[in-house]
C-alpha positions, 0 to 999 in steps of 0.5 A: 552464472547469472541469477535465476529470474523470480516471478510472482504471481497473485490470484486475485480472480475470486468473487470472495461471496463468503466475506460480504459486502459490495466488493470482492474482498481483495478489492475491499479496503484495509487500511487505507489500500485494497487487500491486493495491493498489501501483498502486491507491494511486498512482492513488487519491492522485494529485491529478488522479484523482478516481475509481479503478475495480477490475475483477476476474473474477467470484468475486474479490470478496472476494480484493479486499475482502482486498486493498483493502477496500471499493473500487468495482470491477465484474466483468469479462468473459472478454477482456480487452477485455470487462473494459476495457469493464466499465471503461469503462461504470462511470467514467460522465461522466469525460473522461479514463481512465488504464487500467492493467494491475494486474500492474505495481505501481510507477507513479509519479505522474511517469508519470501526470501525463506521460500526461494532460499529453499527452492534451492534444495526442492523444486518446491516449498510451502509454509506451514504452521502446526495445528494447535486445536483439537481436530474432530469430525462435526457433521450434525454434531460433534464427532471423533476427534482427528489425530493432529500429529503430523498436521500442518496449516498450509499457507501461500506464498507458495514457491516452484521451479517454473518448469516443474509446476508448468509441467504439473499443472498440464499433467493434473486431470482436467475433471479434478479441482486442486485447492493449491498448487503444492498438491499439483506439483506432488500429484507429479511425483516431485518433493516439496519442502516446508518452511516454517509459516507465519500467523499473519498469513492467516486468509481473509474469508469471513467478514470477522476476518477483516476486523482481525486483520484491521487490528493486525494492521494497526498493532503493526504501525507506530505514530510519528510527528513532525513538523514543517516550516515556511516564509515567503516575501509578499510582493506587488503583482503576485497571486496568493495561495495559501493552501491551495486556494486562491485568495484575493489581495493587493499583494501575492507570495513570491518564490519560485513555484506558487510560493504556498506557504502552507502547502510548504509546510505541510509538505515538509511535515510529511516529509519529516515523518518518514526522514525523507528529507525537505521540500528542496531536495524533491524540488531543487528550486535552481531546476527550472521545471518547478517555476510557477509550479503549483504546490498541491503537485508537491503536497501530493508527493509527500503524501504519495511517499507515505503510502508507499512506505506503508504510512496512513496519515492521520492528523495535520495541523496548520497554523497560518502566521501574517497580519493580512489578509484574514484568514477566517473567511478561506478557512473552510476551504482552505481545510477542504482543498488540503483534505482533497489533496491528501484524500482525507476527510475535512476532520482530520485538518485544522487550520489556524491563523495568528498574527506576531502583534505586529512585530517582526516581518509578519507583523510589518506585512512583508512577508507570510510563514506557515508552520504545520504538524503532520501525525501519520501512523507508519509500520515499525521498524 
């Protein structure tokens, strides 16, 4: 037999008036991407999911094209009932569904496997945490306290059989309102199992809850350096690059892209941050496709890389070693078109220029090297 199809759906319909600010929260930044796009990534990379849904209110399209690109998503409805059934109607002939509130970004693939794992005793699960405050009436002033015992934080991702939670949905009365899902599915009679929840799955609603959520981010990220290095011969009838900018000069860096020393060694740098290798093994310089190719194209991936594996880059460090021509007059834009590359600000690149006293092949103007040092912060292992 062959394994059942999983299906995620994200509801990411909400206005999210109660968190403030421009933007409805799960289109706020948090770090260095949109809240969704936290939950999206950890759905979208677990191995057991094959399909990932997004549903947005109507006029948001391009707030998620910001946030995600181009993703399969539908509009929603005005409950969020309607919206989780927009859902429900777009994942097709999956077994299995993972519904998931967009405003609580730190999922692991631990709780997701946890759920389906328990799907396979109940036709749905919910995570939970115990509830460890004392619990009391307050309306106008405080009243009698609630027993907690037996109380439980109720979380998502929330798990279902697909034609379980379907056949809910349709079942629940059209003039009553659910505040999630696993209520439907018991309203219908069937069990739902619990597992055990995590604290990092608290929802973002106030705008107190985006400092705290900040903080969870970076207690999660460690800093890694690295460092990228590079040489090009200067030969007669070429272009000069040097960090993406286009500098005149009787002579120009020849190899078999643009031969941008800088955004070589840049590239390496990042690279080196999260082991994935070297410049050549992304662009095999015996591949034909990357002749005369810009090197920004090669930087942009290595920072590209980065973000998917969760990293921020933070710091880049550039040191440009050659006799002529001078440097200082470029620096400034040499720092502006790294910083628009790596979509940075200005502030966080430093660019350097020294000369080897004219000694070695620098020194006899044969050729230009470049060393950078990348700091990133990327998540823990």
């Amino acid at each position: 037999m062959s394994p059942p199809r999983t299906a995620a759906i994200i509801v990411a319909a909400g206005k999210g008036e109660r968190a403030g600010g421009d933007l409805p929260k799960q289109f706020a930044l948090l770090g260095d991407r949109a809240v969704v796009a936290h939950s999206y990534r950890a759905l979208s990379d677990h191995p057991a999911i094959s399909d990932v849904v997004v549903v947005i209110a109507d006029g948001q399209q391009s707030l998620l094209a910001g946030a995600l690109g181009d993703v399969p998503h539908v509009t929603g409805g005005a409950t969020r009932r309607d919206s989780v059934r927009a859902g429900l109607a777009a994942i097709g002939d999956a077994d299995r569904v993972l519904i998931h509130d967009a405003a609580r970004p730190f999922l692991s693939a631990t709780m997701i496997a946890r759920l389906l794992a328990a799907l396979d005793h109940a036709p749905g699960a919910v995570p939970v945490l115990p509830v460890a405050d004392t619990l009391a009436r307050g309306v106008g002033g405080l009243g009698d306290v609630v027993d907690r015992a037996g109380l439980v934080r109720v979380q998502t991702p929330q798990a279902f059989h697909v034609a379980s939670i379907r056949a809910a949905h349709d079942a629940w009365p059209d003039d009553a309102e659910a505040t999630d899902d696993a209520q439907v599915l018991r309203a219908a009679g069937h069990d739902v199992m619990t597992v055990e929840g995590d604290p990092m799955l608290d929802k973002i609603t106030h705008p107190a809850d985006f400092a705290a959520a900040e903080a969870r981010l970076t207690a999660r990220l460690i800093s890694r350096s690295a460092a990228g290095y590079d040489v090009h011969r200067l030969e007669a009838g070429e272009e000069l690059w040097l960090g993406g900018v286009l500098i005149p000069h009787d002579r120009g860096l020849s190899g078999h892209s643009d031969a941008d020393v800088a955004l070589h060694a840049i590239t390496d740098a990042l690279l080196g941050t999260i082991a994935a290798g070297d410049i050549g093994s992304h662009f095999p310089p015996s591949d034909p496709q990357w002749k005369g190719a810009a090197s920004d194209r090669f930087l942009a991936h290595a920072a590209a890389l980065v973000a998917e594996r969760g990293g921020i880059i933070d710091f880049i460090d550039l040191t440009i070693i050659c006799e002529a021509p001078k440097i200082g007059p470029h620096r400034e834009a040499i720092r502006a078109r790294i910083a628009a590359i790596l979509r940075l600000q200005s502030q966080q690149i430093s660019v350097k220029a020294t000369t080897t006293e004219r000694l070695g092949f620098t020194g006899r103007g044969e050729g230009i090297a470049a060393q950078a040092v990348a700091t990133v912060r990327v998540p823990g292992v």
